[in-house]
C-alpha positions as CSV (number, residue, x, y, z in Angstrom):
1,X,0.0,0.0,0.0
2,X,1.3,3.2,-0.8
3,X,0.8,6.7,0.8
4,X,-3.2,7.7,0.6
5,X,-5.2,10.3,1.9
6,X,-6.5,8.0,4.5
7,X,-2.9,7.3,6.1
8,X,-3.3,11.0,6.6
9,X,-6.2,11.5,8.3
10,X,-5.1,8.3,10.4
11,X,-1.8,10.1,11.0
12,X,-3.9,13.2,12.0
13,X,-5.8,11.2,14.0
14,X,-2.7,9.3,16.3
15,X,-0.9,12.6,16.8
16,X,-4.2,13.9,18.4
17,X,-4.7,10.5,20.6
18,X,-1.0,9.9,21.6
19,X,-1.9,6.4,22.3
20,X,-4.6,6.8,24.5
21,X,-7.1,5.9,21.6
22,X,-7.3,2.3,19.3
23,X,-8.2,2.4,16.0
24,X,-12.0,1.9,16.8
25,X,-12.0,5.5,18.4
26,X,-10.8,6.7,15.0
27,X,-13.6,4.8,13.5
28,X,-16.3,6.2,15.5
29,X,-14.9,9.5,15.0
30,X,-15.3,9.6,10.9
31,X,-18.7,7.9,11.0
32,X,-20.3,10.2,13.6
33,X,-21.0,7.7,16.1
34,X,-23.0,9.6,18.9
35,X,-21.8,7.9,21.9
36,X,-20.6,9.6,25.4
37,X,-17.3,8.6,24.7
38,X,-17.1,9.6,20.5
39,X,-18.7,13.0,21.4
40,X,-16.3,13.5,24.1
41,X,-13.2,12.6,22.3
42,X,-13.9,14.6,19.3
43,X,-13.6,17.4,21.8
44,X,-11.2,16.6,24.4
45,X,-8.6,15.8,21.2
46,X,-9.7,18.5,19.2
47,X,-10.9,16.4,16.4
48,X,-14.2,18.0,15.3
49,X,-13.5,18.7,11.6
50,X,-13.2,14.8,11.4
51,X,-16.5,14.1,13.5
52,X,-19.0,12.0,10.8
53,X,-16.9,13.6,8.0
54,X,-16.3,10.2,6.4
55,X,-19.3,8.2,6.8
56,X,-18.5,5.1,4.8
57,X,-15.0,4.8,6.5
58,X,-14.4,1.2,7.2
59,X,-12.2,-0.3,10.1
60,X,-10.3,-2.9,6.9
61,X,-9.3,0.8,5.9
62,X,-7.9,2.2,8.7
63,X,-6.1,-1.2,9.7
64,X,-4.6,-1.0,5.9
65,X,-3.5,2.7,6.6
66,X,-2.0,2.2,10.2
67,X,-0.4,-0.6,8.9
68,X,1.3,1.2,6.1
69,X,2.6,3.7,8.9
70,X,4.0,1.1,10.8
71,X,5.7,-0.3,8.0
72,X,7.1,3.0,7.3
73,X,8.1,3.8,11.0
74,X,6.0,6.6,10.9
75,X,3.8,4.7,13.8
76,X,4.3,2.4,16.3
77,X,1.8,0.0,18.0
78,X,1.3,1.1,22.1
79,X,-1.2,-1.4,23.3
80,X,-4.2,-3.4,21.8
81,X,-5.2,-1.9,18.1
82,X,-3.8,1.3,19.6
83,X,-0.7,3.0,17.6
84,X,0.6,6.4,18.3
85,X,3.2,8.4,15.8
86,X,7.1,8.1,15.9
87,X,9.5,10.8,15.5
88,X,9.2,10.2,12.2
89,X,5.4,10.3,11.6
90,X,5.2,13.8,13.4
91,X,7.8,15.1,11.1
92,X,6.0,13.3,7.7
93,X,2.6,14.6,8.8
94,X,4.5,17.9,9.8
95,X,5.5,18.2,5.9
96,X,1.8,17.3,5.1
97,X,0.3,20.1,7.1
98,X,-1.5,21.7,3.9
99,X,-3.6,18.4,3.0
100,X,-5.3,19.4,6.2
101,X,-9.1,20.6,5.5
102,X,-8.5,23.4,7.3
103,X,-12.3,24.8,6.8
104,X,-14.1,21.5,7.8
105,X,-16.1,21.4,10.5
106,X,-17.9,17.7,10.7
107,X,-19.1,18.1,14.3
108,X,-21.2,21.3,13.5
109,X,-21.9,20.1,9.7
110,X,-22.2,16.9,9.1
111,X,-25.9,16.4,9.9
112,X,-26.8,19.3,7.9
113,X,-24.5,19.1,4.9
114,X,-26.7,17.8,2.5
115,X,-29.5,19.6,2.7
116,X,-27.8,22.6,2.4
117,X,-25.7,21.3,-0.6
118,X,-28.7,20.1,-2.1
119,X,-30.6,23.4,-1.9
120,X,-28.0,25.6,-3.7
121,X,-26.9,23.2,-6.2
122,X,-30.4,23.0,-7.4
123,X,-31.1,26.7,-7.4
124,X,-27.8,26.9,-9.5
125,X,-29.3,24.3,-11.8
126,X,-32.3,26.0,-12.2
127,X,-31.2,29.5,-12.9
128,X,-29.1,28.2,-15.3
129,X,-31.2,26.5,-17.2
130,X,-34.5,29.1,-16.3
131,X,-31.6,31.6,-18.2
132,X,-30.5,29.3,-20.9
133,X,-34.4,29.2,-21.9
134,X,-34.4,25.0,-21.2
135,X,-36.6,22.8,-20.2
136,X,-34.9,20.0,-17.2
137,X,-34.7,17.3,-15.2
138,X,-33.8,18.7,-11.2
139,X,-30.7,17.2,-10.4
140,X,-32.2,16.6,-6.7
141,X,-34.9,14.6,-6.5
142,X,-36.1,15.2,-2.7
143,X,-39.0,16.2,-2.4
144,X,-38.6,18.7,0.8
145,X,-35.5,20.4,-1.1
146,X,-37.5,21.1,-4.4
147,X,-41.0,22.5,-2.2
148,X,-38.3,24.8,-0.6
149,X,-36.4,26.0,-3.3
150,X,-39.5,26.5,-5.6
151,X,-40.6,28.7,-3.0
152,X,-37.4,30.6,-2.7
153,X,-37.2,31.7,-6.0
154,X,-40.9,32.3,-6.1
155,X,-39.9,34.8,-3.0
156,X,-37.0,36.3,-5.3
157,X,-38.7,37.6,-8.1
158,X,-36.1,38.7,-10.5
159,X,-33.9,36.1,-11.9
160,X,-31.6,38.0,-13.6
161,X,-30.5,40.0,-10.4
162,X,-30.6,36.9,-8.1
163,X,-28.4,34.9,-10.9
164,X,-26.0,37.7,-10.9
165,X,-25.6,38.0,-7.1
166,X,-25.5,34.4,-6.5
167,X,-22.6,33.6,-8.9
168,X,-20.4,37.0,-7.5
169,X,-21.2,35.4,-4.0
170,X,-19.8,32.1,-4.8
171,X,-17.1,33.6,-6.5
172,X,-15.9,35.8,-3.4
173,X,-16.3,32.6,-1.3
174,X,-14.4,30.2,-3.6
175,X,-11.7,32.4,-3.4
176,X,-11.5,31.7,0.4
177,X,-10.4,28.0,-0.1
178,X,-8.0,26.4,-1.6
179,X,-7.6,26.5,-5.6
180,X,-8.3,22.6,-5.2
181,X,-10.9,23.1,-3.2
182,X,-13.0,25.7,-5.2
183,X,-12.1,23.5,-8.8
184,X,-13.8,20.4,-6.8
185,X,-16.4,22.2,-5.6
186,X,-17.3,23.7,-9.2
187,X,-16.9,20.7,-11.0
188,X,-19.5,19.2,-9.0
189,X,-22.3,22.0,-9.4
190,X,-24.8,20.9,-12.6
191,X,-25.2,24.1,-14.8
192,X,-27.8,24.2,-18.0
193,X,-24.3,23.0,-20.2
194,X,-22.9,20.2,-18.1
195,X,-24.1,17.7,-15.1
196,X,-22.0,18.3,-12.0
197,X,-19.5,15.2,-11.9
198,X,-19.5,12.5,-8.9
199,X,-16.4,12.8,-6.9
200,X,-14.9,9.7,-8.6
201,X,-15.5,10.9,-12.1
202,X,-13.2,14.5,-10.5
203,X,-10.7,12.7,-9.0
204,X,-10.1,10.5,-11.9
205,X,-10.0,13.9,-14.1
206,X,-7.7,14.9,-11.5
207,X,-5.5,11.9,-11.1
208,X,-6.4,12.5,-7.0
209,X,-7.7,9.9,-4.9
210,X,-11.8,10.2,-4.4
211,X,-11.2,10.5,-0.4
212,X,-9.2,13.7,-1.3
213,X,-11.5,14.7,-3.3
214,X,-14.7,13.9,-0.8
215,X,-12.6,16.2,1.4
216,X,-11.7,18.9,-0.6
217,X,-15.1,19.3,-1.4
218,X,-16.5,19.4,2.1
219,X,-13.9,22.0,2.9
220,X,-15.3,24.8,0.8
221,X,-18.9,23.4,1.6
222,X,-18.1,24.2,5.3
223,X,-16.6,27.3,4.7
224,X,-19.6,28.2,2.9
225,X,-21.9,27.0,5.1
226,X,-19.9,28.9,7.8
227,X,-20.5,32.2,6.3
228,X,-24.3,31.8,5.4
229,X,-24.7,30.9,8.9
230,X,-22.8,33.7,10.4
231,X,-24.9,36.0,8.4
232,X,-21.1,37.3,6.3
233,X,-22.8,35.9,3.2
234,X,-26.2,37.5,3.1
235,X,-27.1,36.0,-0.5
236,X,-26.8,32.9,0.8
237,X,-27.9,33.2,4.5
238,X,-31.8,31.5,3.8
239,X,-30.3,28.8,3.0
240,X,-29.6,27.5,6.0
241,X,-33.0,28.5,6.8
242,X,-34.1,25.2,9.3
243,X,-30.9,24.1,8.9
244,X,-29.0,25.5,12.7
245,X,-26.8,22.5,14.0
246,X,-28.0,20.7,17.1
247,X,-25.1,21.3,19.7
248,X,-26.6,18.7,21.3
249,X,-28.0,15.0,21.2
250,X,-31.4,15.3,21.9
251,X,-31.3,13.1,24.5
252,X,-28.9,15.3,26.2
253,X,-31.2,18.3,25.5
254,X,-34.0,16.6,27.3
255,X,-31.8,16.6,30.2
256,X,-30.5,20.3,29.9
257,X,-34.4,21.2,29.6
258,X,-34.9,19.3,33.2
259,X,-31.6,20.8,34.6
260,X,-32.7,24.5,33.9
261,X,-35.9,24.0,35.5
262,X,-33.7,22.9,38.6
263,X,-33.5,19.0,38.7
264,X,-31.1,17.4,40.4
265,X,-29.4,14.5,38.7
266,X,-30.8,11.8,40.6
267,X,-34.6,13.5,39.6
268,X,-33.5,13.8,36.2
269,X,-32.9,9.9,36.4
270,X,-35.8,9.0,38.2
271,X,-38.0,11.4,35.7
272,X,-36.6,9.8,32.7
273,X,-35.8,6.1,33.8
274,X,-32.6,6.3,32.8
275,X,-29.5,5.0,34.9
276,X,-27.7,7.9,36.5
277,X,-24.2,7.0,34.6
278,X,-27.1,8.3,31.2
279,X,-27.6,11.1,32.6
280,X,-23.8,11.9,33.6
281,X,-23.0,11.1,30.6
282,X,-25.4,14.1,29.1
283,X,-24.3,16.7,31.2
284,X,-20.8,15.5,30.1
285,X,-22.1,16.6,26.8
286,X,-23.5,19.6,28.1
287,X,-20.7,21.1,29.4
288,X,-18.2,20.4,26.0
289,X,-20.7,22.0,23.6
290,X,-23.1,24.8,25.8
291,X,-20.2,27.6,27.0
292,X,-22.9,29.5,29.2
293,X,-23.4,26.1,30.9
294,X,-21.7,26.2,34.7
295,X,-19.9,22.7,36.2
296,X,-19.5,24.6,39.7
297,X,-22.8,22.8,40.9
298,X,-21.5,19.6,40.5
299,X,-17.5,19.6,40.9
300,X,-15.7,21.8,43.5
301,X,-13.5,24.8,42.5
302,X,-10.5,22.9,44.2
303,X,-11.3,19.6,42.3
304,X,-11.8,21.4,38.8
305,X,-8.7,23.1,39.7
306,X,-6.4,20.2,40.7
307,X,-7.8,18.1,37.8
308,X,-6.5,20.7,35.3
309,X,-3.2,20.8,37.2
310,X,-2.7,16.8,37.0
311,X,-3.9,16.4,33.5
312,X,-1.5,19.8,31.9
313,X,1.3,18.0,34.2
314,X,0.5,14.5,32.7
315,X,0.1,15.8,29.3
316,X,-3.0,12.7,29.8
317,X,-6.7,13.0,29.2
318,X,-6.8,9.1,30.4
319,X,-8.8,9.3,33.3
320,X,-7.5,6.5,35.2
321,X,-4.3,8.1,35.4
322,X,-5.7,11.8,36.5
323,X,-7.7,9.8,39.2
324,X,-4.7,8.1,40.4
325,X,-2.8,11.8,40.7
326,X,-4.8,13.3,42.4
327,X,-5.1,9.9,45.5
328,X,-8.7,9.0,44.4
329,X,-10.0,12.5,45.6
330,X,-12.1,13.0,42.7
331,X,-14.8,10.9,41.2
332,X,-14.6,10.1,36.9
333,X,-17.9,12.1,36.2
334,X,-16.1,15.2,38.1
335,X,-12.6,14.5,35.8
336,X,-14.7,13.9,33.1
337,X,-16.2,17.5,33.4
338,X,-13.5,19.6,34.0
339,X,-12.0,18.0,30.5
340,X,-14.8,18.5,29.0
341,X,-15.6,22.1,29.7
342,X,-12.2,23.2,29.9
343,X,-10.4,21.4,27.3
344,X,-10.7,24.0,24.2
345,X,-9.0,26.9,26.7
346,X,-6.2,25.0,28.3
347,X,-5.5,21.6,26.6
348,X,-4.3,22.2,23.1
349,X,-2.4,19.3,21.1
C-alpha cells in the first residue's frame, strides 16, 4: 500500500490521541457515532473537523492505513489496536500540514450538509437553465429540497439580479479556499451545459484519490456553510433556513431542559428512567458543547482546579491516570467535566 489520503487523516488522528485511543475511536470519529465517549473525544482531542466527516470509513481501511505507517516507522503500535506516531510520523505529517481541510467542521456540519448542498446546487441548476431558456430534469430529486427551493425563487422575483448575485457570492467565497478546493467544488455543481461530476468521475480527471476529493469538497462546503450561517454571506444566509446544527443529542437536551428547571441528577434519572451514569454522561455533553453552561454545581473549584493541574502536568486526558494523581479524591464524572468544559481553553495538542 502506498501513501493515501486515508494514512493521513489516520496520522492526524494518532498525533491527536497519543496512544490513549485504538483504531476503533478513529472509527467512530469519521462515521459520527453519537456515543458519550465519540462525542467527548472529538472534543477533548480536538478532532471536530473529522466528526462524521467520512461516513463510509471502514475499520479494513484504517487497519490497511495504520499498517502502512508502521511499516514506514512513521507509527508504532502502544497497546491493543492502539498505535501512536514516531519521531518520524510527526515530522512526515508535519511536511503534510497543507492536506489538512482546514475549513471542515464535521461536528457542526455533518448532519446538515446535504440539505444545504442540495438546496444551492439545485437553485444553481435552475437558474441556469431558467436563463439558458431549457426545459430539465432537477438534479435533486427530494421532495422537501424542491417545495423549498420552488418557494425561494418564487420569493425572489427577478432572476436575472438573483443569478448575478448568487454567482459573484460564490465567487468571493471560492476564493476563500483552496484553488483545489473551489475546482472540486465547481466541478461538482450541474449548470444548463454540463451535469455536475460524482467525486470519482473528479478525482479521476484529477488523477487525485476520491477520499481527497470527498474532502476537498467538504472543505469549501463548510466554509460556505460557515458564512451563510454567520450572516457574512447575506445572499446565501436563507439557506440554511431550518438548517441551525443541534449542539446537542437530543437526549442530552432533554436533560438540559430538566436541569434549567432545577432537577437534580438523581430527579433527572428517576424522571426519565434512565440510569444515572445516562444522565452523567449528558451533562458531560452539556458542558463540552453549551459555553454558558456552569460545572460549579457539580465539581468543586478545588477539584476542577487540581484536575486541570494533574492532567496539563500528565500531558493525559486518560482518566485512570488523573484519578490516580490526584489519591482518588475526585470521582470520573467530576474529571470527566473539568476536561470537558475546559479542554478547548487550556488543553491544546
Amino acid at each position: 500500500m502506498q501513501h493515501s489520503y486515508a494514512s493521513f487523516l489516520l496520522a492526524w488522528c494518532l498525533r491527536q490521541f497519543r496512544g490513549e485511543r485504538t483504531l476503533a475511536a478513529a472509527y467512530h470519529l469519521f462515521s459520527g457515532k453519537k456515543s458519550a465517549q465519540t462525542l467527548q473525544d472529538s472534543k477533548w482531542f480536538q478532532l471536530e473537523p473529522f466528526f462524521g466527516a467520512w461516513k463510509n470509513v471502514t475499520m479494513s481501511s484504517l487497519e490497511a492505513a495504520a499498517g502502512w505507517l508502521a511499516e514506514q516507522r512513521l507509527a508504532m503500535v502502544v497497546g491493543d489496536r492502539a498505535y501512536r506516531l514516531t519521531e518520524a510520523g510527526e515530522e512526515w505529517l508535519s511536511e503534510r500540514e497543507a492536506l489538512f481541510p482546514r475549513h471542515m467542521n464535521g461536528w457542526r456540519y455533518h448532519e446538515v450538509e446535504l440539505p444545504f448542498w442540495q438546496r444551492l446546487s439545485l437553485i444553481g441548476q435552475t437558474l441556469s437553465n431558467l436563463n439558458a431558456g431549457r426545459r430539465f430534469a432537477p438534479i435533486c430529486r427530494d421532495e422537501r429540497t424542491l417545495r423549498w427551493v420552488k418557494r425561494y425563487l418564487m420569493d425572489k422575483g427577478g432572476r436575472a439580479a438573483l443569478t448575478r448575485e448568487l454567482y459573484e457570492e460564490l465567487l468571493r467565497l471560492l476564493a476563500a479556499v483552496s484553488e483545489e478546493a473551489a475546482l472540486v467544488f465547481t466541478l461538482r455543481l450541474t449548470s444548463a451545459d454540463r451535469i455536475g461530476w460524482t467525486a470519482e468521475q473528479i478525482a479521476a480527471h484529477l488523477q487525485k484519490e476520491a477520499l481527497y476529493v470527498e474532502f476537498l469538497f467538504r472543505d469549501a462546503l463548510h466554509y460556505i456553510m460557515a458564512e451563510a450561517e454567520a450572516g457574512r454571506s447575506p445572499a446565501l444566509a436563507e439557506l440554511m433556513d431550518g438548517l441551525a446544527p443541534v449542539a446537542l443529542t437530543q437526549s442530552a437536551q432533554k436533560t438540559y431542559e430538566w436541569l434549567q428547571k432545577g432537577k437534580t441528577i438523581e430527579e433527572i434519572a428517576a424522571i426519565r428512567r434512565l440510569k444515572r451514569s445516562t444522565i452523567e454522561d449528558h451533562l458531560v455533553e452539556i458542558a463540552a458543547n453549551v459555553p454558558a453552561f456552569s460545572i460549579a454545581p457539580f465539581v468543586a473549584a478545588e477539584k476542577a482546579a487540581a484536575v486541570q493541574a494533574a492532567a496539563k502536568t500528565l500531558g493525559t486526558r486518560k482518566l485512570k491516570q488523573i484519578r490516580e494523581a490526584l489519591g482518588g479524591a475526585v470521582s470520573y464524572f467530576e474529571i470527566r467535566l473539568v476536561l470537558a468544559k475546559e479542554v478547548g481553553r487550556w488543553m491544546k495538542s
